[in-house]
N, C-alpha and C positions, 0 to 999 in steps of 0.2 A: 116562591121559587118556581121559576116559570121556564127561564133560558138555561138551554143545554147546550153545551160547545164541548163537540168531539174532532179531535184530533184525528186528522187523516194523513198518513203515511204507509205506502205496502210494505208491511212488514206482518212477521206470524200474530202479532196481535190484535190484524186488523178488524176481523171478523168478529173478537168477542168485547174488542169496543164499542163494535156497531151495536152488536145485537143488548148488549148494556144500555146505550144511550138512545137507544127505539124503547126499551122497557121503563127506563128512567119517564123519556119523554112523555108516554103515553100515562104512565103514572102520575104524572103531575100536570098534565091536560097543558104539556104548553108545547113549544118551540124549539126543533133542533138546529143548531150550526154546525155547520162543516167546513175547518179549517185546513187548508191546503196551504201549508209554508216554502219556499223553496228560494235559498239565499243566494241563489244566480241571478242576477238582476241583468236581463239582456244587454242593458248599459256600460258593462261590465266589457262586453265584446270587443269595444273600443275604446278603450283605455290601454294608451300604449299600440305600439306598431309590432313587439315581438311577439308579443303573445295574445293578438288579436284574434291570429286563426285558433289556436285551439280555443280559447274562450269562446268563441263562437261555435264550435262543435260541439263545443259544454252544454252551453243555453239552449243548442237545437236539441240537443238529445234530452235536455231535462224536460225542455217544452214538452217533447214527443209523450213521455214517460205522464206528465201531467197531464196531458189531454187525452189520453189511454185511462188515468185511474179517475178524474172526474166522470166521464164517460160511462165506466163501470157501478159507478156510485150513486149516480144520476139516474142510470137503468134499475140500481136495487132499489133506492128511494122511493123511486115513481110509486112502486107495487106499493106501499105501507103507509098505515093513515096515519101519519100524523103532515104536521108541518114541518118544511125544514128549507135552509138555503145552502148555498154553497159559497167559498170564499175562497181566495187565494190571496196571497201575503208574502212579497218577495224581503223575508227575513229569516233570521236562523229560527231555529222550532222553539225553542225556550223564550225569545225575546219576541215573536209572535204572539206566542199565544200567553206569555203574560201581560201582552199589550191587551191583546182583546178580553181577556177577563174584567177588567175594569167594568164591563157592560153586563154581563153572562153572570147566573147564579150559580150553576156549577158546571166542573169541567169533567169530563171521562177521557183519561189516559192510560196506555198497558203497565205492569206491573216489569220487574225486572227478569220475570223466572221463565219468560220462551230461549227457545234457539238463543245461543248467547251471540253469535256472529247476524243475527239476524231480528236481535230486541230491542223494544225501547232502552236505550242507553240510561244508566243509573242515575248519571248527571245530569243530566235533561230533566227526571224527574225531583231531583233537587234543586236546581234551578228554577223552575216552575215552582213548586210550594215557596221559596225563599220571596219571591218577587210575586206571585198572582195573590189577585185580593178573593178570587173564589173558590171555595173547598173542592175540592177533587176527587173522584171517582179513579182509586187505582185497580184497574181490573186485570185479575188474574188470564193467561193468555188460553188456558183449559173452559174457563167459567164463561160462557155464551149466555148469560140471562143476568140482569139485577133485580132482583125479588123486594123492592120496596112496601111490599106488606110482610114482609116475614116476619120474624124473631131479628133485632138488633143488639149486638153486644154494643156499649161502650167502655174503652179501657182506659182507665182514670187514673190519674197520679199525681192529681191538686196543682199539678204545674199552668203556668199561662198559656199552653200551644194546648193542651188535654183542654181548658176553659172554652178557646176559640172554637176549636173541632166540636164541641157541644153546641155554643150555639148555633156554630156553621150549621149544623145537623137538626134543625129542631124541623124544618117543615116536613123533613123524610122519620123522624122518627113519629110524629104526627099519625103516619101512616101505616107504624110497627104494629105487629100483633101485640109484640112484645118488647118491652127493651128493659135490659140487664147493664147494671154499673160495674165494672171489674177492677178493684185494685190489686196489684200483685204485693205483699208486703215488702220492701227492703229498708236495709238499714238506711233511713233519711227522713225526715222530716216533710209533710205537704203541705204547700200553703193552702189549702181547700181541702175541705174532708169530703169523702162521699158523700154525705148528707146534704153538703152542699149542692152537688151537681143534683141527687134527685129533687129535693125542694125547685132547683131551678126550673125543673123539667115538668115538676105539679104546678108550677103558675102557669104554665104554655098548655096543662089538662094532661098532659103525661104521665104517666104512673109507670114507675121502675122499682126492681126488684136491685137490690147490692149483695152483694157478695164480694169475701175478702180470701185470698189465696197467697199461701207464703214463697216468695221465690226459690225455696230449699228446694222445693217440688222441681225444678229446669231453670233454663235459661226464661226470661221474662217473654219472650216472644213464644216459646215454646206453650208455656203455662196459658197464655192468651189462646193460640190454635187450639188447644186441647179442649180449652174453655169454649170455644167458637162451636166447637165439633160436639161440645156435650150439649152445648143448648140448641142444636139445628139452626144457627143465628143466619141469617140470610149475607151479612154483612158484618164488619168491627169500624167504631168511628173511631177515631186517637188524633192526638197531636204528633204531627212530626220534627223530627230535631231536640229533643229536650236538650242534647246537650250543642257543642259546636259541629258542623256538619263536617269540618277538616278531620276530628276526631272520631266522627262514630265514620267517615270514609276509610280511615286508618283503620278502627281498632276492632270497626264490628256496629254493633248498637243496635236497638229493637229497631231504629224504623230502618233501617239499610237492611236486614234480615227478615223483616215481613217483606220489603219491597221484592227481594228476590223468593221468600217462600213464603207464601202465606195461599191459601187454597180457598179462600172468600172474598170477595171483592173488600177494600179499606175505602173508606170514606176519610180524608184526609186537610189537616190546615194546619199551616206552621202560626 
């Protein structure tokens, strides 16, 4: 795990993606990306004769706005050792930046819980897990560091999206002080046991501690935070989506509720 590709957009979460994906980077001695998307394609201007002028007022202004925050980003980077480039990508932010994951090991994006007129939109980060082949970095818009030697929870439910987010995660928990397995009990059946995931985690040299908690105790996302908060865990890895995403968009669901509250950065893979 080497490539880092953080998402750039001015918005309130921009600051503590940076300051994530400089910790990430430096922790993993490799490479950051900086992805600038912006779906005004100046070509666009001229297409059609009625709405050529405003199009093109569109493009100048978005240009202006883009060559203002590369600029900015540019000037912080300089100061900071690690490596990094910069990119811009005339597509929408989801179909971006699932494009360029194809190459990148993981990605850092904000979570859903800043300013709501003024956050990463829910959808976008649903979008992204549904379609990116690299596990994600959802950071909290409070949380300005990623702690990749800390305490790591994992939260486990024997499902195929909780499998993937393990292995997505093995070269950062590598790095853990500690790392913890969490099942929350409910009524249902898991095709993987806990035992599974730790034995996986002892052939990569890993050593995990499991523990099992009943979901009588809260709501499943709830019991996890409290879990996060009791073990000082730097981070929580999970699958996202266990079920269909139409339905936990509707009805609720742990990963749509850690994405708007969760108070630690999620390490994330559908």
């Amino acid at each position: 795990m080497k490539s880092v590709l953080l998402y750039i957009a001015d918005d309130t979460g921009l600051e503590a993606r940076l300051q994530a994906a400089l910790d990430l980077t430096r922790s993993l001695n490799g490479h950051l990306h900086c992805l600038r998307t912006n779906p005004y394609d100046p070509q666009m201007a001229f297409d059609g004769v009625t709405g050529m002028s405003v199009m093109y007022d569109l493009t100048k202004l978005s240009n202006e706005l883009n060559e203002k925050l590369r600029a900015k980003i540019e000037q912080r980077l300089a100061g900071e050792d690690v490596s990094w480039d910069y990119r811009e990508e005339n597509a929408m932010p989801a179909r971006g930046l699932s494009r360029q994951s194809a190459l990148v090991d993981i990605m850092v994006l904000s979570s859903a819980s800043g300013d709501k007129d003024n956050a990463l939109p829910l959808g976008l980060l649903g979008d992204v897990l549904f379609n990116a082949t690299a596990p994600v970095v959802v950071q909290p818009d409070a949380v300005k560091k990623f702690d990749a030697c800390g305490p790591a929870l994992v939260a486990w439910n024997g499902s195929f999206e909780a499998g993937n987010a393990l292995r997505a995660a093995v070269p950062l928990l590598k790095m853990a002080s500690d790392v913890h397995i969490l099942t929350v009990e409910e009524d249902k059946d898991h095709d993987l046991p806990q035992l599974a995931a730790s034995e996986y985690l002892a052939y990569h040299g890993i050593k995990s501690v499991i523990h099992s908690l009943s979901a009588d105790d809260g709501p499943v996302e709830k019991v996890l935070v409290a879990q996060a908060d009791q073990l000082n865990a730097a981070y929580l890895v999970m699958g996202a989506y266990g079920h269909s995403r139409a339905r936990e968009f509707l009805f609720g669901g742990v990963t749509r509720n850690l994405f708007k509250d969760c108070s630690i950065p999620l390490v994330v893979s559908h």
